[in-house]
C-alpha positions in Angstrom: -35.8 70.9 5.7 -37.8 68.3 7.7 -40.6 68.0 5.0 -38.1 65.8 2.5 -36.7 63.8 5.6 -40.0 63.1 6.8 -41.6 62.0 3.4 -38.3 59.7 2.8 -39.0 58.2 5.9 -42.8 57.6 5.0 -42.0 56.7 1.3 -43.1 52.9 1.6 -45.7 52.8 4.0 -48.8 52.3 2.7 -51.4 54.8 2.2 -53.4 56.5 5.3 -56.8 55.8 4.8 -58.2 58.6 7.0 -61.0 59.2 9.0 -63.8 57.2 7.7 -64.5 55.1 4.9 -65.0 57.3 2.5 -62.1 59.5 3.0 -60.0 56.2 2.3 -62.1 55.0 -0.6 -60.9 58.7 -2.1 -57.4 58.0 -1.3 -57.5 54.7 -2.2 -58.7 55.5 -6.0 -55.9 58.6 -6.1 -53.3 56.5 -4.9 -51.4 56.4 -8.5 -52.1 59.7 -9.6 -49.8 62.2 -10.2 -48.8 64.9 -7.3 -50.8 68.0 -7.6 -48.7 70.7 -9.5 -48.2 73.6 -7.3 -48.7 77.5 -8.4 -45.3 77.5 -10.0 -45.8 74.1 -12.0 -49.3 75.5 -12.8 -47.9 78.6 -14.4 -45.5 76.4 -16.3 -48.3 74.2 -17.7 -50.6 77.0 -18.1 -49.0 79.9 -18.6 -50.8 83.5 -18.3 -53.2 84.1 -21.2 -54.2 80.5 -21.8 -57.2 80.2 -22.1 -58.0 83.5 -23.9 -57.6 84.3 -28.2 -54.8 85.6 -27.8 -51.5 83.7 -28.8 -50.0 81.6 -25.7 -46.6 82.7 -25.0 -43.8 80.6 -25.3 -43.6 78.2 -21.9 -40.2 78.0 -20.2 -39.4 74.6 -19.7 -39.5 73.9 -15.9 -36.0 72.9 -14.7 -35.1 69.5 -13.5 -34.2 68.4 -10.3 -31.1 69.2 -9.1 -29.5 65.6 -8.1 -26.3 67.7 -7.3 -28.0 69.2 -4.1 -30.4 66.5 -3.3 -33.6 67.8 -4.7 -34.1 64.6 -6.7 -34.2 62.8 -3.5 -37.6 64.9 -1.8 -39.2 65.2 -5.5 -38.7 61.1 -5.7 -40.3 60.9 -2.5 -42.9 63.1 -2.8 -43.9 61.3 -6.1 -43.6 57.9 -4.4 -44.6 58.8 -1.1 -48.7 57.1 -1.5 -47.6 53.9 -3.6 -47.8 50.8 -2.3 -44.7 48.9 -0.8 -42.4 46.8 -3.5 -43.4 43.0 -3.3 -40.1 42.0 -3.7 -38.9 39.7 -7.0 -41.4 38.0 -9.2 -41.3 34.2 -10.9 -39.8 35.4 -13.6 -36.7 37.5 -12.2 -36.4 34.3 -10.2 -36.2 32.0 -13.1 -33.7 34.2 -14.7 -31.8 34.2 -11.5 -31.8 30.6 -11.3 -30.8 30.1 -14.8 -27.5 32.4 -14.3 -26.7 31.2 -11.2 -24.2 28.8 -11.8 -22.2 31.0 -15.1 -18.9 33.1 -14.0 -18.7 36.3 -12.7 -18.4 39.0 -16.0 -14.8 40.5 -15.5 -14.9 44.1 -15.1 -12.9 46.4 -17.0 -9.3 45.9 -15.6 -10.1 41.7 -16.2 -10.6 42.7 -19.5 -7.4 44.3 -20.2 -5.7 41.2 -18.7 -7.8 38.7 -21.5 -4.9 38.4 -24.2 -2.1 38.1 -22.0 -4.2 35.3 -19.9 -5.0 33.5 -23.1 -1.4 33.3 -24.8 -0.4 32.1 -21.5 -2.5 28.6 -21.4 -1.9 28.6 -25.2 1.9 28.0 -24.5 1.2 26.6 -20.8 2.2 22.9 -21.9 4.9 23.9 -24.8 8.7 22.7 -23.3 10.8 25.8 -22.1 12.8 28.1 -24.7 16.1 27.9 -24.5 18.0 30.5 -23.4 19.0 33.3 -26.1 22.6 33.8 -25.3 25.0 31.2 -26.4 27.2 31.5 -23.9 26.2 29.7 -21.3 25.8 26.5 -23.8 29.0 26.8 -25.2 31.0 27.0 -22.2 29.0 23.8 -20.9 30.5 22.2 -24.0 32.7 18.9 -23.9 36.2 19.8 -24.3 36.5 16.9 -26.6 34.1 18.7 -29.5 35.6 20.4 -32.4 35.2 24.2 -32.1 32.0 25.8 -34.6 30.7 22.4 -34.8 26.8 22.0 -34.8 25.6 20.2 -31.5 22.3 18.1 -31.2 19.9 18.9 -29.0 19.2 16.9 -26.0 15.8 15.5 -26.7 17.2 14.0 -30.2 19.0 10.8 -30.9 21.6 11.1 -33.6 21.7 8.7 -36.0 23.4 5.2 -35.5 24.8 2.1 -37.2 22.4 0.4 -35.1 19.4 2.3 -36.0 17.1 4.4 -34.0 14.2 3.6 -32.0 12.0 6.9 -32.9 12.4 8.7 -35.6 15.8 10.7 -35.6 14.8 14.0 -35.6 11.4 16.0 -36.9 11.6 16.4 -40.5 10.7 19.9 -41.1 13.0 21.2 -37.9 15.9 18.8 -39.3 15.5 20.3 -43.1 15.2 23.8 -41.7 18.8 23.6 -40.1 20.5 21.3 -42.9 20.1 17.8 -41.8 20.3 15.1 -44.1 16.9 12.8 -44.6 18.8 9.9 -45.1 19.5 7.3 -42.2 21.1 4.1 -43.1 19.4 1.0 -41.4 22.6 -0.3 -40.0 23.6 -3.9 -39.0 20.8 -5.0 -37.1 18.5 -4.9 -40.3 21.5 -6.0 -42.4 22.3 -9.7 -40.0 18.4 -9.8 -41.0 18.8 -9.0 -44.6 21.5 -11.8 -44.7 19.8 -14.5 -42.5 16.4 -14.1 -44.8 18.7 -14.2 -48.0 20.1 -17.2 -47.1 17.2 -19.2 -45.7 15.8 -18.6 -49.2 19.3 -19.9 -51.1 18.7 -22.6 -48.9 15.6 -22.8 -49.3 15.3 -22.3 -53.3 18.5 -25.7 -53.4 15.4 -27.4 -52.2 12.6 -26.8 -54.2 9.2 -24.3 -54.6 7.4 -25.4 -51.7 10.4 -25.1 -49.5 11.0 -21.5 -51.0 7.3 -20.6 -50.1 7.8 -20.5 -46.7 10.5 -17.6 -46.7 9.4 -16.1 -49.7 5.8 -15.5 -47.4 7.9 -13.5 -44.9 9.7 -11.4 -47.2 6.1 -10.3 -49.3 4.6 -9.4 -45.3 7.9 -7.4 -44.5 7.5 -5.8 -47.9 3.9 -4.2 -47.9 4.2 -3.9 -44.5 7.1 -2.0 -44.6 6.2 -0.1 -47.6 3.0 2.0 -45.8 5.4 2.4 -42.7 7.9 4.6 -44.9 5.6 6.7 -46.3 3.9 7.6 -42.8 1.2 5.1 -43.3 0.3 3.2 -40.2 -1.9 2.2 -38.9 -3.4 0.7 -42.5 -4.5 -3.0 -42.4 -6.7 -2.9 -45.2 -3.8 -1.5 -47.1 -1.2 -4.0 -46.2 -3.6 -6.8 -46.0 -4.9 -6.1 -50.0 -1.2 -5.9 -50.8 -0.6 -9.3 -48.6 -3.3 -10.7 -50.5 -2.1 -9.9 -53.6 1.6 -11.7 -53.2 -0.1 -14.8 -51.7 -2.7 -14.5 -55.1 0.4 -14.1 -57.6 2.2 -17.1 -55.3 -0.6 -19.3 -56.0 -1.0 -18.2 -59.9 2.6 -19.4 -60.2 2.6 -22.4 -58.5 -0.5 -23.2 -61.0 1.0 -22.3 -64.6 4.1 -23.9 -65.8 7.8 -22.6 -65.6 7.6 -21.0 -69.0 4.3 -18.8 -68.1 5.2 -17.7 -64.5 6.5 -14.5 -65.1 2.7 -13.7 -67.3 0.9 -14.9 -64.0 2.6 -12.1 -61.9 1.9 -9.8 -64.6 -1.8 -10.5 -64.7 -2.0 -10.9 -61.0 -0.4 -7.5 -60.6 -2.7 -5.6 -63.3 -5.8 -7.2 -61.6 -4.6 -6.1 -58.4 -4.2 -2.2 -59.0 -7.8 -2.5 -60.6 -9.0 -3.8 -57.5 -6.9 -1.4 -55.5 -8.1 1.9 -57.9 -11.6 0.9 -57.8 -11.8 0.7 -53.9 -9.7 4.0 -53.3 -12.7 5.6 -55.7 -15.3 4.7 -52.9 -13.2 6.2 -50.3 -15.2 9.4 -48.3 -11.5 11.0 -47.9 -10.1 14.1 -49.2 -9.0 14.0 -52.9 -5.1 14.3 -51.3 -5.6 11.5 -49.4 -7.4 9.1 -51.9 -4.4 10.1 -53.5 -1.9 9.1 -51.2 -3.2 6.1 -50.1 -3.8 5.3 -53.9 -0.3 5.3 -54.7 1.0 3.9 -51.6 -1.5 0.4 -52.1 -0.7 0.0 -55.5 3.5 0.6 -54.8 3.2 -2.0 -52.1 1.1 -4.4 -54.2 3.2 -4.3 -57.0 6.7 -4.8 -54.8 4.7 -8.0 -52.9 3.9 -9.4 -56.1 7.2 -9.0 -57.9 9.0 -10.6 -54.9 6.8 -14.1 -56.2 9.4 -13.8 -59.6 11.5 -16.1 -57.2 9.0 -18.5 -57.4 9.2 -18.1 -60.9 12.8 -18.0 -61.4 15.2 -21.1 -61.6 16.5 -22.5 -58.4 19.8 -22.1 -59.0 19.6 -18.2 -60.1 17.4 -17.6 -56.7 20.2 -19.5 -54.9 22.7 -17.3 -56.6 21.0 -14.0 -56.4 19.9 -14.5 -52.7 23.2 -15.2 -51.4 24.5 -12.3 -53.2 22.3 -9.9 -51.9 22.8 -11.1 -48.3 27.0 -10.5 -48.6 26.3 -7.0 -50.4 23.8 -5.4 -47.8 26.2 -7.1 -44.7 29.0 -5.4 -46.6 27.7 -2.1 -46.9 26.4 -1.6 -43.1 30.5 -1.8 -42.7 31.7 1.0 -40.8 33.6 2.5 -44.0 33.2 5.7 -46.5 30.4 6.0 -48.5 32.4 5.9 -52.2 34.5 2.6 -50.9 31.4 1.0 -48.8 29.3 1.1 -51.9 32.0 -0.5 -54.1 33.4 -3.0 -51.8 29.7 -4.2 -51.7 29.3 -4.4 -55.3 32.3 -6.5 -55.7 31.6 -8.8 -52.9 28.3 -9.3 -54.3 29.7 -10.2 -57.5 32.2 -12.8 -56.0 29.4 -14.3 -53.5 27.9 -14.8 -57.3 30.8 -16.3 -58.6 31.3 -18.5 -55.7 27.9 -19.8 -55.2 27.4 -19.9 -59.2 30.1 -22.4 -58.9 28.4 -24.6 -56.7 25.3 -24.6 -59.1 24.4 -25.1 -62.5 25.2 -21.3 -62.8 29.1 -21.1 -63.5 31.0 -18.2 -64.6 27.5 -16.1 -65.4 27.2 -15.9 -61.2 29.3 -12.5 -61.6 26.9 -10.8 -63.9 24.0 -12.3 -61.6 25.5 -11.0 -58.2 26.7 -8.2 -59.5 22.6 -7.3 -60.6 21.6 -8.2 -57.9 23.7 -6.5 -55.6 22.6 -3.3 -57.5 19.2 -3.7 -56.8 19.7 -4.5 -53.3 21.9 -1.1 -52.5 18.7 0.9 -53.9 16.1 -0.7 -51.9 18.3 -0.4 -49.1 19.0 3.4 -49.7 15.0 3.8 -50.2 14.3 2.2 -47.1 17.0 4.7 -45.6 15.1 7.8 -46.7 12.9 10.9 -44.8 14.6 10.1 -41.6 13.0 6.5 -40.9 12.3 5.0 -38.0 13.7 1.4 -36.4 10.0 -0.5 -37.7 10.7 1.0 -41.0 14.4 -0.3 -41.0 13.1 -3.6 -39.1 10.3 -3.9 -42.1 11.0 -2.2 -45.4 15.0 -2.2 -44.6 15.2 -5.7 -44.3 12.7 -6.6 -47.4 13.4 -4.1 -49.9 16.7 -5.2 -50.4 15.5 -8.7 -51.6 12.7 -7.3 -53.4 14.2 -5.2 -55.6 16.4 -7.9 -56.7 13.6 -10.3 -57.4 12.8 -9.0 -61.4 16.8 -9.2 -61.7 17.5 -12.7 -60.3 14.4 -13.9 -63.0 15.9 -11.7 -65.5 19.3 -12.5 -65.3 18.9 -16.2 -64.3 16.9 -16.9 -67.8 20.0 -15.3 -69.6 22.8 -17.0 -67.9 21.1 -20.4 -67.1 
């Protein structure tokens, strides 16, 4: 059929204006009109009897084009075969072009079906490598040394040591999950500390106040320091600095009152201070949990920075007494010995560094009952500095002070009864 080739080929030319003038004028003004309906079409839009009374029978609809056999290509030709050329893209598909220009191709439909596997891998793209699922392989790599059954660390863990750890131990949910114990004992690093600041305040106590201020300082810093650090506080200046302030307040309240009404300074000083430390917590923007938290956390370490000043208040000789004790029961128990016999070769070496240093003082006999307190009080401040798998800042901080604080309120205590 040449017709439909040749009208495809003369689709987009523009119209033949014929002739003359008015000829194109004509086809110029029927340029956008409809083709004319030939004697078929015409019978399909006006069927026979139309325009008489008679009812118009029903019209057929007129079939489509055939796209199957290439009919829709010459009747899409024929119908655009007088309109004019197409300009090409306007401003506006231009601006739309140039605003997607520089987004990513849209994946297609086998892209698609890719998407979840592609996304879990980058979720787990910088997660370590799972360990193999048989056993065997790690078991026959195994020391021959090991006992057979026995649980084995992993390799990115440090076990727990006398000398304590530099990171934390292990993670505490993984270690509760497979039965490790939260508790990691400071060791003899913190203990030599323990016993060096114990004694620089006997020392320091045979001398008087003012020469007991300077190591009694140290030990409240350590203390509310130390304090946040164990209950995964840090960092938390304004926390450890109220606390700070606190001690130094209750140092100075002591130093100001008499003997007889130091242990009622520290009192008031320490009910001012969790006033002071409620009321800012309530202007906090945090969570109700955390205002929590951090609520009980300031006024614990206040109130165990303050109570370490009850040396202050104490007699001399008791704080020489109870300090010395304290430093021979915490060296005692970082000995490498059984739990039952560690903790009760420390009590009694407590008792007889009481004894022995009671007899150098104004003390006597009553040292015993004095160590023997304070040694207490030191073995639970050190086993709550050794709790939720602590790390070596928390046994370099709270290890080393919670010992001598705790035994503070006993060497007052027990110094007004004996001396």
């Amino acid at each position: 059929m040449p017709a439909p080739a040749s009208a495809a080929e003369t689709a987009y030319l523009p119209p033949y204006p014929g002739p003359g003038p008015e000829q194109g004028a004509a086809a110029e003004q029927t340029a956008y009109l409809p083709p004319y309906p030939g004697p078929a079409q015409q019978q399909a839009v006006a069927p026979e009897g139309w325009f008489r009374d008679e009812a118009p029978a029903p019209a057929a609809p007129a079939p489509g084009p055939d796209w199957s056999q290439g009919a829709g290509t010459a009747v899409s030709a024929a119908e655009t075969a007088y309109l004019p050329p197409y300009p090409g893209p306007g401003p506006e598909q231009g601006a739309a072009a140039e605003q997607t220009a520089y987004l990513p191709p849209f994946p297609g439909p086998e892209p698609q079906a890719q998407e979840p596997a592609v996304a879990a891998a980058e979720q787990t793209a910088y997660l370590p490598p799972q360990a193999a699922a048989d056993p065997a392989p790690a078991q026959a790599q195994a020391p021959a040394g090991s006992a057979a059954g026995a649980p084995e660390a992993p390799a990115d863990w440090s076990p727990p040591t006398l000398g304590g750890n530099t990171l934390r131990a292990v993670d505490p949910a993984q270690a509760r999950a497979e039965g490790r114990s939260p508790i990691i004992d400071p060791g003899p690093q913190s203990a030599i500390l323990t016993a060096a600041l114990g004694l620089l305040l006997a020392a320091a106590a045979a001398l008087g106040q003012f020469a007991l201020l300077v190591p009694l300082i140290a030990l409240q810093g350590l203390t509310a320091a130390g304090w946040f650090r164990l209950n995964g506080m840090w960092p938390a200046r304004q926390g450890i600095a109220l606390a700070f302030a606190g001690a130094l307040v209750a140092d100075a309240a002591v130093l100001a009152v008499e003997d007889a009404y130091g242990a009622g300074a520290i009192v008031g000083t320490l009910g001012a201070w969790v006033l002071l430390t409620l009321v800012l917590q309530l202007r906090s923007h945090a969570d109700p949990d955390e205002r929590m938290y951090g609520l009980m956390a300031s006024v614990a370490s206040a109130a165990l920075a303050i109570i370490c000043a009850d040396y202050l208040a104490a007699d001399t000789a008791a704080v020489t007494v109870g300090a010395a004790a304290v430093a021979v029961a915490v060296f005692v128990r970082a000995l490498p010995l059984p739990t039952a016999t560690s903790v009760g070769v420390s009590l009694a070496s407590a008792a007889g560094a009481g004894v022995a240093v009671g007899g150098l003082t104004s003390v006597g006999v009553g040292g015993a009952l004095l160590g023997l307190a304070a040694g207490v009080c030191a073995l639970v401040g050190l086993r709550v500095a050794a709790y939720d798998y602590p790390s070596k800042f928390v046994h370099m901080t709270a290890g080393v002070a919670l010992p001598l604080a705790a035994a503070a309120p006993a060497v007052y205590l027990i110094g007004r009864v004996v001396g």
